[in-house]
C-alpha positions in Angstrom: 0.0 0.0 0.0 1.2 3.2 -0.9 1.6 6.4 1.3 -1.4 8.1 0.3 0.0 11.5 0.6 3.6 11.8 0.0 4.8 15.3 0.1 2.9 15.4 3.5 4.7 12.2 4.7 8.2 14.0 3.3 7.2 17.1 5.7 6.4 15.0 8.6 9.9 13.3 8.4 11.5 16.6 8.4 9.8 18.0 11.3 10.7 15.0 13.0 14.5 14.9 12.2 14.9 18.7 12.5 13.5 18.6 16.3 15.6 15.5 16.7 19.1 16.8 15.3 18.9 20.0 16.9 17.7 18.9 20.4 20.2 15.8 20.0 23.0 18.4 19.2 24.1 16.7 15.9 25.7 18.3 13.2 24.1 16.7 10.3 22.3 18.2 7.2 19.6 15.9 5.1 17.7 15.9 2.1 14.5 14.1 1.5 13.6 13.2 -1.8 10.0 12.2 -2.9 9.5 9.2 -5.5 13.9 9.0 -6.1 14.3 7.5 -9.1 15.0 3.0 -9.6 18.8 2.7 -9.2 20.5 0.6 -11.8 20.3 -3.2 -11.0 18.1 -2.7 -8.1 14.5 -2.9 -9.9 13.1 -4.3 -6.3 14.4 -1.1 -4.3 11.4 1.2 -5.0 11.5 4.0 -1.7 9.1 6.2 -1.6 10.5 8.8 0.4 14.7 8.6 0.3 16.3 10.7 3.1 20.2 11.3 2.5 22.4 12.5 5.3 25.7 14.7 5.5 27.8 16.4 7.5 30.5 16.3 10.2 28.5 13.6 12.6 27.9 11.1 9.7 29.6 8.9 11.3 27.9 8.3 14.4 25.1 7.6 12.0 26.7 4.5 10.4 28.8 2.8 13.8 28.0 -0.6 14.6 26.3 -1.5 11.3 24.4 1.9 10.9 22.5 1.0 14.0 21.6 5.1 14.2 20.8 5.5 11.1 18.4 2.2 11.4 16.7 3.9 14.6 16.0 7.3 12.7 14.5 5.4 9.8 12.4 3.1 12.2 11.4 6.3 14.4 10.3 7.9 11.1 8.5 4.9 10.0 6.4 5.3 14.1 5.8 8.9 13.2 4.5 7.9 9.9 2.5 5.2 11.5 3.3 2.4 8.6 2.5 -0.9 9.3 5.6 -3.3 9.7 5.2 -4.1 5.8 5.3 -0.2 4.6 8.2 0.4 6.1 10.2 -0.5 3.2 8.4 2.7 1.5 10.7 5.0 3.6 15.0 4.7 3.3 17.5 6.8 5.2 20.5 6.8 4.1 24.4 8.3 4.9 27.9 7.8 2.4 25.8 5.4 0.3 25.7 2.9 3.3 22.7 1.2 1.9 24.3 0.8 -1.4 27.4 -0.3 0.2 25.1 -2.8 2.5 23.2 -4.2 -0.2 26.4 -5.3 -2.3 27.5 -6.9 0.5 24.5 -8.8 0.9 24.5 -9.8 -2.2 28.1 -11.0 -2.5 27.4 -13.0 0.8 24.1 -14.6 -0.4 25.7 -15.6 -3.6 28.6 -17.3 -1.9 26.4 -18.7 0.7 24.8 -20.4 -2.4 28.3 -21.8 -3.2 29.0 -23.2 -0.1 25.3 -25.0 0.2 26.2 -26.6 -3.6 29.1 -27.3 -2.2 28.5 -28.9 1.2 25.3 -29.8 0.4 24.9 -28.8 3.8 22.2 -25.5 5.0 24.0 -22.3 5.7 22.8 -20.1 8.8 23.7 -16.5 7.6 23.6 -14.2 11.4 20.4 -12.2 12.5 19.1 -9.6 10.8 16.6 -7.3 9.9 13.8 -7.8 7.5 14.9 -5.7 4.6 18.3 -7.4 4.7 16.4 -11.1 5.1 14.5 -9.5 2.2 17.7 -8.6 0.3 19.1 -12.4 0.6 15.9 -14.3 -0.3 15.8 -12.0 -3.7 19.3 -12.1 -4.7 18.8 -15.8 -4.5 15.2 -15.9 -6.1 16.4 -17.6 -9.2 18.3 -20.2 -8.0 16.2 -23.2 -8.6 18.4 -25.8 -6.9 18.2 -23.9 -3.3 15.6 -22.2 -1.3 15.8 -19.9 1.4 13.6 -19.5 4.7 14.0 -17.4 7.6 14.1 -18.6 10.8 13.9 -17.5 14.4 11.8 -14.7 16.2 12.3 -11.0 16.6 16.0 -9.5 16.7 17.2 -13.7 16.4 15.7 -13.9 13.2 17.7 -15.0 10.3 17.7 -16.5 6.6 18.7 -19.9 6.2 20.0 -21.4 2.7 19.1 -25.2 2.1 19.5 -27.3 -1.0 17.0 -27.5 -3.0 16.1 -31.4 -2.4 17.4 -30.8 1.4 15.0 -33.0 3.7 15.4 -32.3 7.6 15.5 -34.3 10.3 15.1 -31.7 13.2 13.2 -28.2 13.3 15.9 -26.0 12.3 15.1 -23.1 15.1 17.9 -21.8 17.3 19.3 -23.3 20.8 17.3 -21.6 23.3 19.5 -21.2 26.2 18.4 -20.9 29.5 20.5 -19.5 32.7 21.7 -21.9 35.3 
């Protein structure tokens, strides 16, 4: 479902980031960009709303995996009041991070397929979000002789690469551990 009124959602993000960089004391500058065009090889990336940061604290935005970045984008999404499946409409992005993110994905699905054709054994990739999940199951779409499922529940979750004919003996969830 689109958002129904873009340039309205676009001026709600920006309220929200301006009160949030200036009472948070960053130095950061952003740009919000409504309907930014399809990037080259990435016809399944379609943002409806694309905020870009800059400036001298861009880096605190991307530590620890963009974690910061993440949490504006996720805040915006609450202000916005998108559903859990409309959140890919909105991106925030810093130093091309997402671009930069997304290569790797894709590198590491593709020779996480090697590996399963190799082994013939499933390959755990580490938790992660849903749009990276996302970004693993498409980059391996076409690969007929493996699927991919995710697995685990909330911030545990993660994709999981089989062969194609794999048959399994065990639920493949996570150890839950519990303290002693």
């Amino acid at each position: 479902m689109p958002i129904s009124d873009k340039i309205a959602a676009a001026k709600q993000i920006g309220e929200f980031l301006q009160a949030v960089i200036s009472n948070g004391g960053f130095r950061l500058k952003y740009r919000i960009t409504v309907d930014p065009p399809i990037a080259q090889n990435r016809e399944w990336e379609h943002p409806e709303i694309l905020v870009e940061f800059a400036g001298p604290d861009s880096s605190l935005l991307l530590d620890r995996g963009g974690e910061l970045l993440r949490a504006f984008e996720l805040l915006a999404s609450e202000v916005l009041h998108l559903q859990g499946s409309e959140h890919e409409k909105i991106w925030f992005d810093c130093q091309n991070f997402r671009s930069l993110r997304l290569d790797e994905l894709q590198i590491a699905a593709r020779e996480a397929a090697e590996k399963v054709r190799r082994t013939s054994e499933p390959y755990r990739f580490g938790p992660m979000s849903s749009r990276e999940r996302r970004i693993v199951h498409l980059a391996l779409r076409e690969e007929k002789d493996l699927k991919t499922e995710s697995d685990g529940e909330g911030g545990r979750r993660s994709v999981v690469v089989y062969p194609g004919n794999f048959k399994s003996t065990a639920p493949a969830r996570p150890e839950r551990r519990t303290a002693s």
